[in-house]
TIVO-839733 format. One record per residue (C-alpha): residue in three letters; x, y, z. Coordinates in steps of 0.001 Angstrom, whole numbers, padded with zeros to 6 digits, always signed. Example, Ala and Ser with C-alpha at 12.3 -4.5 7.8 and 13.67 -1.06 7.14 Angstrom:
// residues 2
ala+012300-004500+007800 ser+013670-001060+007140 
END
This chain:
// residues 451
unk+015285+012923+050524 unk+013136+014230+047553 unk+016163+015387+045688 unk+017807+011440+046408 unk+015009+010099+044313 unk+014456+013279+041521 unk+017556+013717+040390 unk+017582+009699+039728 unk+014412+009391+037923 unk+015277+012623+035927 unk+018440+011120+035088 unk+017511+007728+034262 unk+014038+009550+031901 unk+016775+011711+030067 unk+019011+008927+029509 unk+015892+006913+027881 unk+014536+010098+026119 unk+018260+010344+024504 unk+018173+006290+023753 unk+014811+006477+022168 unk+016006+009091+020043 unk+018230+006627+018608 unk+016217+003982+018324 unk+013480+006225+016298 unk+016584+006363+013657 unk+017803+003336+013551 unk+017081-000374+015059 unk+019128-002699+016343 unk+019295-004522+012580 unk+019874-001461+011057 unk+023804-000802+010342 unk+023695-004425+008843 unk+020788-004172+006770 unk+021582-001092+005255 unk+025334-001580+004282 unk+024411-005352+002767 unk+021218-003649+000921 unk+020805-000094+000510 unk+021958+001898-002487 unk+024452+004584-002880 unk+023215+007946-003645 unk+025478+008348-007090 unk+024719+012282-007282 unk+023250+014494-009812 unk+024895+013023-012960 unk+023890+009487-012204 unk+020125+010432-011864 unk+020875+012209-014751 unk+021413+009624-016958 unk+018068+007591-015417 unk+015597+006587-018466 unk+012350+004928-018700 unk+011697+005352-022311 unk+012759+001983-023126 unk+010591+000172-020724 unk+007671-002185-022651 unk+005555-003434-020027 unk+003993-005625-022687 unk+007361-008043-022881 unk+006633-008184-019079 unk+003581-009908-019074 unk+001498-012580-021214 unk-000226-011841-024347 unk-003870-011080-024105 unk-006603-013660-023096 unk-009809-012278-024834 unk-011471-013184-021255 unk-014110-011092-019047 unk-011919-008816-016223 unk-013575-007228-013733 unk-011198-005095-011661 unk-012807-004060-008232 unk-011075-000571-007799 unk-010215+000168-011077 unk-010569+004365-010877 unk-007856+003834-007973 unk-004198+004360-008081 unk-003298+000748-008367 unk-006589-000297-010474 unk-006564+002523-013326 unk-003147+001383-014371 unk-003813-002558-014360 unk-006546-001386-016658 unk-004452+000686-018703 unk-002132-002249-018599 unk-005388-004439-020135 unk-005809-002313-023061 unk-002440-001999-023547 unk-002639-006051-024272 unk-005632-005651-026290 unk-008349-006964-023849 unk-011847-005910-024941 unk-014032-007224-021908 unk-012831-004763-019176 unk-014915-003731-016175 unk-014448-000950-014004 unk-016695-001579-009850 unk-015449+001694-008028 unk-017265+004194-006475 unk-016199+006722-008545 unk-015824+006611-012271 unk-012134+006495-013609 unk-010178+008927-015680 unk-011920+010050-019257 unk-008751+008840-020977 unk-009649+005127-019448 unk-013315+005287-018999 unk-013711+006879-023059 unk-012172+003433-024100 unk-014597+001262-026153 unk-013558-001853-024065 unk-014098-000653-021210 unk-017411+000015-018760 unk-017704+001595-015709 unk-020815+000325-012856 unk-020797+002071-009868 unk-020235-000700-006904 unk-020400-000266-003134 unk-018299-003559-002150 unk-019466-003474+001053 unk-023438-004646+000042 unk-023239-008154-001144 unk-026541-006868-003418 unk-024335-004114-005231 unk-021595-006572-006083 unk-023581-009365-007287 unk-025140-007021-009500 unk-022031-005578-010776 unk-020262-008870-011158 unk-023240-011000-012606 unk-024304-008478-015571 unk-022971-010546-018600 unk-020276-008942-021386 unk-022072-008336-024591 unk-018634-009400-026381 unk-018701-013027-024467 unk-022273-013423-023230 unk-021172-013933-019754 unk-020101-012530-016662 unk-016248-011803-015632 unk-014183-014848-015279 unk-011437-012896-013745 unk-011720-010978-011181 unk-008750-008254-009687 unk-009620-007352-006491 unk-007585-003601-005797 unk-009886-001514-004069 unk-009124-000885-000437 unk-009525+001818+002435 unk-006040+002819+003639 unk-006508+004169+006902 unk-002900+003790+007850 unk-002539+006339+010980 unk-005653+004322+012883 unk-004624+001636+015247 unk-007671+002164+018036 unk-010184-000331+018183 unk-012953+002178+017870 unk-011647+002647+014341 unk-011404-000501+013277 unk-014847-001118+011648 unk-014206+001684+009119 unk-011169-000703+007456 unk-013322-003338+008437 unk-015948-002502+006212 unk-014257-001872+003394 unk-011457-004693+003336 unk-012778-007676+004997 unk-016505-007499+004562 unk-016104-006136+001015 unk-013378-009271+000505 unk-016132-011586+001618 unk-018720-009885-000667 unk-016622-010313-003346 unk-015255-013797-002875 unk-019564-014596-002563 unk-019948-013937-006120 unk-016837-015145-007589 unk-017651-018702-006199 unk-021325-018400-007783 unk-019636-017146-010842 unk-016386-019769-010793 unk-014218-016822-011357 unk-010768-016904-010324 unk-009633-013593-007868 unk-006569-012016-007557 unk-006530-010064-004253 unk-004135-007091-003573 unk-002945-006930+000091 unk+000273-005884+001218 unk+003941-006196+002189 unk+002681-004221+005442 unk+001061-007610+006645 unk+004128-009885+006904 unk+006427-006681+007688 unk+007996-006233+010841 unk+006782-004499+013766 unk+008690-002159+015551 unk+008205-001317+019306 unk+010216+001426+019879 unk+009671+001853+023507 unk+012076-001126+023678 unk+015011+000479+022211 unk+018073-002084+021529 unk+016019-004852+022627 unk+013079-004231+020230 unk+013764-007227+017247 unk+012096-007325+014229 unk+012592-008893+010705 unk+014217-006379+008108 unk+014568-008851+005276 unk+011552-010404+004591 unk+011003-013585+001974 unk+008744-016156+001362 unk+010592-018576-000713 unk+010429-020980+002540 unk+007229-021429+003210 unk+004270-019467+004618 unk+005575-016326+006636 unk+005211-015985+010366 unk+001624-014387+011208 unk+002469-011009+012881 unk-000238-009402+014801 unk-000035-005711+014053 unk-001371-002808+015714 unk-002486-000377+012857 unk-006294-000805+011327 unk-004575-001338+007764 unk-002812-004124+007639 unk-005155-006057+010164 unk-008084-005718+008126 unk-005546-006878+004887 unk-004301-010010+006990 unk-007932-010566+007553 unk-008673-010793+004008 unk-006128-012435+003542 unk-007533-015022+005762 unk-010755-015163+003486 unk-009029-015118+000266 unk-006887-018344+001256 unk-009792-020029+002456 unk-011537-019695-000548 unk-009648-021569-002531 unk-009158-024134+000383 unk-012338-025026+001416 unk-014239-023594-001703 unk-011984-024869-004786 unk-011911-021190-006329 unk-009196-020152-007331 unk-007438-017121-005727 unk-004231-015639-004894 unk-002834-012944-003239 unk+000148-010292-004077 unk+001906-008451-001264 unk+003638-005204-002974 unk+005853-003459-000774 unk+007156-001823+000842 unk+005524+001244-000957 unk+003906+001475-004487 unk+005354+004377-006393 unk+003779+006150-009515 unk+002084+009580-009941 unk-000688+009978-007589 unk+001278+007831-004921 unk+001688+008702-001434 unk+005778+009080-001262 unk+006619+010701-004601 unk+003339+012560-005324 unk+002865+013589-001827 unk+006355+015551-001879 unk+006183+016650-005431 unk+003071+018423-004618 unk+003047+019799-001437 unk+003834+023292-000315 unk+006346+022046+002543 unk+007205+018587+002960 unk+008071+017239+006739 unk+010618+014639+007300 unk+011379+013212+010609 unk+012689+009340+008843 unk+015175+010300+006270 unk+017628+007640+007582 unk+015318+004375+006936 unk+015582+002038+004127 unk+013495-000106+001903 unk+012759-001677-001206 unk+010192-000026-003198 unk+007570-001147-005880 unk+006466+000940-009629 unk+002955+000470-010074 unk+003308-000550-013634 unk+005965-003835-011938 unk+002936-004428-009525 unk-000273-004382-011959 unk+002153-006467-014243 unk+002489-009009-011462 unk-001676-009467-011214 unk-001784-010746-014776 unk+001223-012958-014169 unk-000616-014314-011477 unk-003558-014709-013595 unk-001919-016667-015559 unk-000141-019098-013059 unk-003290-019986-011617 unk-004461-021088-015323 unk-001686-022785-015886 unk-000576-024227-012168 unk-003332-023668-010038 unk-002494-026698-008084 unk+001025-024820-007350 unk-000125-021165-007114 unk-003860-020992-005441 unk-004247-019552-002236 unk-000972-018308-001951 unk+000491-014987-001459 unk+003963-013760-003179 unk+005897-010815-001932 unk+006578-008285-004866 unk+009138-005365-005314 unk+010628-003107-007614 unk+014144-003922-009124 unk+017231-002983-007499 unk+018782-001882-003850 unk+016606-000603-001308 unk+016870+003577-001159 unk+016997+005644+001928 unk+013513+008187+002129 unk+016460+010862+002091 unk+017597+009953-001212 unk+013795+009664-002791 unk+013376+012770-001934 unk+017048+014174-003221 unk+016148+012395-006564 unk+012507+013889-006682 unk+014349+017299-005846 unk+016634+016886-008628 unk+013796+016231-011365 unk+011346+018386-009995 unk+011382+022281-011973 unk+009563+023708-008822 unk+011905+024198-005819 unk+010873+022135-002987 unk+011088+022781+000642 unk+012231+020022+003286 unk+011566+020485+006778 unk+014114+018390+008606 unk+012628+017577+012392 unk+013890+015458+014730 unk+011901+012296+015288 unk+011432+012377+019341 unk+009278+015476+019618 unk+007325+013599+016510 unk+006964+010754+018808 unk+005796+011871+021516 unk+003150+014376+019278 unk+001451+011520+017849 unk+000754+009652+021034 unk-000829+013102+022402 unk-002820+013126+018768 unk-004196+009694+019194 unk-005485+010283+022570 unk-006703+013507+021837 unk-009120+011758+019208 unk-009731+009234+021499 unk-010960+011671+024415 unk-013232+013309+021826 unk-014937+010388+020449 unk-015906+009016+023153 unk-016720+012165+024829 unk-018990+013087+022150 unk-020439+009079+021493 unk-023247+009715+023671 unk-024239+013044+022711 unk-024162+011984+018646 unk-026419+008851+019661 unk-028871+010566+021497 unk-029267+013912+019725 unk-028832+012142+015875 unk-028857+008385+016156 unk-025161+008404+014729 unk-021509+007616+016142 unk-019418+011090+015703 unk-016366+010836+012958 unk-013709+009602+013907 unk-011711+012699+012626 unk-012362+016234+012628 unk-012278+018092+009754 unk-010875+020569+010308 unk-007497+018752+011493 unk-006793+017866+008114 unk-003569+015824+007226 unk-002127+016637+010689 unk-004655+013220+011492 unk-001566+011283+009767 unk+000247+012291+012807 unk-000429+009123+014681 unk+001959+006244+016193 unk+000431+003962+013959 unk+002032+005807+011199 unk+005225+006169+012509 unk+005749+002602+012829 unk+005009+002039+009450 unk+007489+004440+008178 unk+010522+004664+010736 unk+011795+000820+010209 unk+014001-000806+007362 unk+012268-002869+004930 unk+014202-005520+002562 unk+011861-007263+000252 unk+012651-010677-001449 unk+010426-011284-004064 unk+012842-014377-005747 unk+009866-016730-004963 unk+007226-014455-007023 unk+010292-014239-010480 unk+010409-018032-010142 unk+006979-019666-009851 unk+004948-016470-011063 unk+007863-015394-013736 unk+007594-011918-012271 unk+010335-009988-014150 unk+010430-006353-012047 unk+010905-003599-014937 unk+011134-000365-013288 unk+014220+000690-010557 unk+013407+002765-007824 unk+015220+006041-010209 unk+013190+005275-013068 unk+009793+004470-010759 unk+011024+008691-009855 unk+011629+010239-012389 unk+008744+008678-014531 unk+006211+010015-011758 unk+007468+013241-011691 unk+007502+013973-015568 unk+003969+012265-015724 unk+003103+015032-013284 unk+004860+017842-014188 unk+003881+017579-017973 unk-000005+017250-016695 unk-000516+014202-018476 unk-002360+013042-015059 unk-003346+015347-012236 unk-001209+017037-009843 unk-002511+015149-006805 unk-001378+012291-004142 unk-002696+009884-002001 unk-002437+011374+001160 unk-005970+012017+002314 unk-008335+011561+004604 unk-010847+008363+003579 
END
């Protein structure tokens, strides 16, 4: 009698274990999406004839405006180069709110000042934002919001307040003293908050969008799981409203799927690591250069002095130019330019799976075991991660669903209302952030770390 129900349920377990296998490669979407969209890996002598030197990022955007820019995160990855891309134009009135100061090569620039800013107390960015510009004699009139916390492996509610914190109450700071100051804001969210979400428990009935665009009206609001792009879509929220209910005007840019340039997450994370794990070579998606994404903020800009009637409170999906790549063949092409040899470690997704779930709950178990404890002994909640787990925290379901799916961005709405012109390819975006690297002309770091 036992045996006439085991060997059933073990049956029926390893004939789901083999199907979610599958589905952790592909979805049901998949096989169309990537032969209508992804590109062809060319070989070696195609990415050797990839260039970048003929890229002018200045013919990308409008000519300078002589106006007051504060840009909230500008010693970040995203932030240093919009500020680069500032001076570039010729801006003199450039200001810097970060918690830490940026790079000597930006913050040595006479045009630009640095004030130390905690966006989450409304005191510390009024104080940064209201300080007038001794070239105008008043405060910013443009305002790029880029900082954020990306806590992309968190999905728990218990570690929700951390992104909280950061990107909505910070947003809402911010958004404060812009309407006191009439400034105009452009906010930086991400694809990640109109972007499918996978269930993969489902297998072949799990349905997502691949292809996302906005050219037909406001997308669908998907409630997502992960601590990231909840607290974005929050924002989001506030940002809209803003210039809804408040007559400020705001906008918002969702970049996506991922932003590549040295210091990144993808490229930089690979190019610099001893051994590199890869459990999701098969996916697809369209990716961004951060030099094509700060370009799009002062494109924005200058819709929303031009058509703010058009372009206020709206968000605009943004991508790079060119097919959507496989992670597999980012990492072949970052192989082929690197001059160090780099070491793949090819693991099946499954056992990855089924890791990450046993990772969350382990950190779930310990914080709350040790919540009382912390309280009573030092008036404090415990962190959320240990240290000593390091980057295997990452290992979590909530980053797993952000990376095994296929991604197709549309951006034809931001080219025609914003004029967004995407410079960069996914090769170029590459090889440019490996050579930037490589010839230390920024530091051999990435983006994968613990916030």
């Amino acid at each position: 009698m036992v045996l006439a129900i085991t060997i059933p349920v073990l049956l029926a377990l390893a004939w789901y274990l083999r199907r979610l296998a599958v589905r952790l490669r592909r979805s049901p979407a998949s096989a169309a999406s990537r032969a209508l969209n992804a590109y062809t890996y060319g070989g070696p002598e195609e990415l050797d004839k990839v260039s970048y030197k003929d890229i002018d990022m200045l013919k990308a955007v409008p000519t300078a405006t002589q106006a007051g820019y504060a840009v909230i995160g500008g010693s970040g990855f995203l932030g240093s180069y919009l500020v680069q891309l500032l001076i570039m134009r010729g801006e003199k009135n450039i200001r810097i709110l970060d918690v830490n100061p940026p790079p000597s090569k930006i913050l040595d620039h006479p045009s630009v000042v640095f004030v130390k800013t905690d966006v989450t107390s409304l005191e510390s960015v009024r104080t940064a934002l209201t300080a007038p510009f001794p070239g105008t004699g008043a405060p910013p009139t443009v305002i790029h919001h880029t900082a954020a916390i990306i806590r992309f492996w968190e999905r728990a509610s218990y570690c929700f307040p951390t992104s909280y914190r950061v990107n909505v109450l910070g947003t809402k700071n911010i958004l404060t003293v812009a309407k006191e100051l009439s400034a105009m804001v452009v906010y930086t969210s991400s694809a990640e908050t109109v972007s499918g979400c996978p269930k993969f428990m489902r297998l072949d009935w799990d349905t997502y969008p691949v292809s996302i665009k906005d050219q037909d009206g406001p997308l669908p609001f998907i409630v997502k799981q992960a601590c990231y792009p909840r607290s974005k879509r929050m924002a989001e929220q506030l940002v809209i409203e803003a210039s809804k209910k408040d007559g400020l005007k705001t906008g918002i840019l969702r970049p996506g799927l991922t932003i590549i340039g040295p210091n990144d997450r993808l490229v930089s994370g690979t190019l610099t690591m001893p051994r590199t794990p890869q459990w999701d070579n098969h996916w697809v998606a369209t990716e961004i250069c951060v030099w094509d994404c700060a370009a799009a903020h002062l494109l924005y800009e200058d819709a929303l002095n031009r058509i703010p009637d058009e372009v206020s409170g709206q968000g605009f999906l943004i991508t790079g130019r060119g097919p959507a790549w496989s992670v597999e063949d980012i990492r072949n092409a970052i192989k082929h330019y690197a001059t160090r040899k780099l070491i793949f470690d090819d693991i099946p997704p499954l056992p990855i799976y089924i890791i990450s779930h046993i990772m969350e709950a382990f950190l779930f178990l310990r914080y709350h075991l040790l919540l009382p404890f912390s309280l009573l002994f030092t008036g404090k909640r415990p962190s959320l991660v240990p240290r000593w787990l390091g980057p295997t925290v990452f290992l979590q379901p909530a980053t797993l669903a952000g990376q095994l799916m296929d991604c197709i961005i549309d951006d034809s709405r931001a080219q025609k209302v914003l004029g967004y012109r995407p410079q960069w390819d996914t090769a170029q975006a590459i090889r440019y952030s490996v050579e930037e690297i490589e010839s230390g002309n920024v530091p051999a770091v990435h983006g994968l770390k613990v916030q």
